[in-house]
C-alpha positions in Angstrom: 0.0 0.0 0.0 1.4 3.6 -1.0 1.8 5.9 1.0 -1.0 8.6 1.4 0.1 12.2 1.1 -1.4 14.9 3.2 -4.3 17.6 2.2 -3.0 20.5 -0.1 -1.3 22.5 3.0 1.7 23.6 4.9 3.3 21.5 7.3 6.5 21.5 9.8 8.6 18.2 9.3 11.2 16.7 10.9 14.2 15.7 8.5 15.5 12.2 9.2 19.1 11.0 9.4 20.0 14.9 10.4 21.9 15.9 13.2 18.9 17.0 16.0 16.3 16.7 13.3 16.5 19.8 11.9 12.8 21.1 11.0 11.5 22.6 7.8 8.3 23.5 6.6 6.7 21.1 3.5 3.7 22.3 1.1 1.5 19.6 -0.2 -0.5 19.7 -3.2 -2.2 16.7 -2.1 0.2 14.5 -4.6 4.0 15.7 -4.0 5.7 17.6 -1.2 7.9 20.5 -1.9 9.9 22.3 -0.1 11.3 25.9 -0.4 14.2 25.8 1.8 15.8 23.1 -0.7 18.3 23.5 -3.6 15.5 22.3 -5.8 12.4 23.4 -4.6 10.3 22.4 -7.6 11.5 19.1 -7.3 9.5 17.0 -5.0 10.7 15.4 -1.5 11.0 12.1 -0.9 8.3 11.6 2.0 11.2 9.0 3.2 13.3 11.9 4.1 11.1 13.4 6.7 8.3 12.9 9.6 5.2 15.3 8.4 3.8 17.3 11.3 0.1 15.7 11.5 -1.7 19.2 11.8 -1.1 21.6 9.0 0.2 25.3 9.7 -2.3 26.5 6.8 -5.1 26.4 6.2 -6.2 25.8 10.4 -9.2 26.2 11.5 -7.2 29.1 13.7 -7.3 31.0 10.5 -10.8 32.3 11.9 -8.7 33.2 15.2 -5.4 35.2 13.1 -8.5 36.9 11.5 -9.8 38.0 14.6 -6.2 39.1 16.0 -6.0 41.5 12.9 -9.3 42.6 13.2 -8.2 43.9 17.0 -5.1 45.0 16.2 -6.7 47.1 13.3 -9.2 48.6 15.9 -6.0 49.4 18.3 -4.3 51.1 15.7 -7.6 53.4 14.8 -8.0 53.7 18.1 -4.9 55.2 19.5 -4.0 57.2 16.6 -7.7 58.6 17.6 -6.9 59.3 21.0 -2.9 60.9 20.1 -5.3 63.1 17.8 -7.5 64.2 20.2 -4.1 64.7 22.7 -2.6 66.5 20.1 0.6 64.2 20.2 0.2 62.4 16.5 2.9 63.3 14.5 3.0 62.8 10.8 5.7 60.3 10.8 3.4 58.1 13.3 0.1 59.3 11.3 1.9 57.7 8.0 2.9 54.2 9.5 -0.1 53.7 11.3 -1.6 53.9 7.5 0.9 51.7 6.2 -0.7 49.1 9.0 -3.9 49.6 8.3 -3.4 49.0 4.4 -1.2 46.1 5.2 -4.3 44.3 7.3 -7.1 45.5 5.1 -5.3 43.4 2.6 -4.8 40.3 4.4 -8.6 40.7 5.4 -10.2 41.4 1.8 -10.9 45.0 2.8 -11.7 47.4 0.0 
């Protein structure tokens, strides 16, 4: 029997016959694994060469909860550079990379 390969995903893996097992992280698109940190990276991995991490990295169901972080760190940000408004302490430097943040999340999140 063949060896199954994991769901289309990224995964930590342990690299076998390595000095303390050195991990990397594997993508599966549910036929080969690949990894980026090779020489070859569009060559597949020999699942012999490595112990796949059962749970994936991405997609988790904690994408809903990394969602959720952004969505309260974007509130933060609004927040305080609302309050150093009102306190009259926003400079324009901080004005500027608290926009850079915001655009940054709103484009992780889908925002328009």
């Amino acid at each position: 029997m063949a060896n199954q390969v994991a769901a289309k995903g990224y995964y930590k893996a342990s690299l076998l016959g390595a000095s303390g097992s050195p991990e990397i992280i594997v993508y599966s698109d549910g036929e080969s694994y690949f990894s980026f940190e090779s020489s070859t990276p569009a060559k597949p991995l020999d699942p012999s060469d490595f112990i796949l991490d059962a749970v994936p990295l991405y997609p988790t169901s904690s994408e809903d909860q990394l969602k959720t972080a952004l969505w309260q760190a974007r509130e933060f940000i609004i927040k305080t550079a609302n309050e150093y408004k009102r306190e009259k302490v926003l400079t324009i430097n901080n004005s500027l990379e608290g926009g850079k943040l915001i655009s940054v999340i709103d484009e992780v999140l889908g925002i328009d």
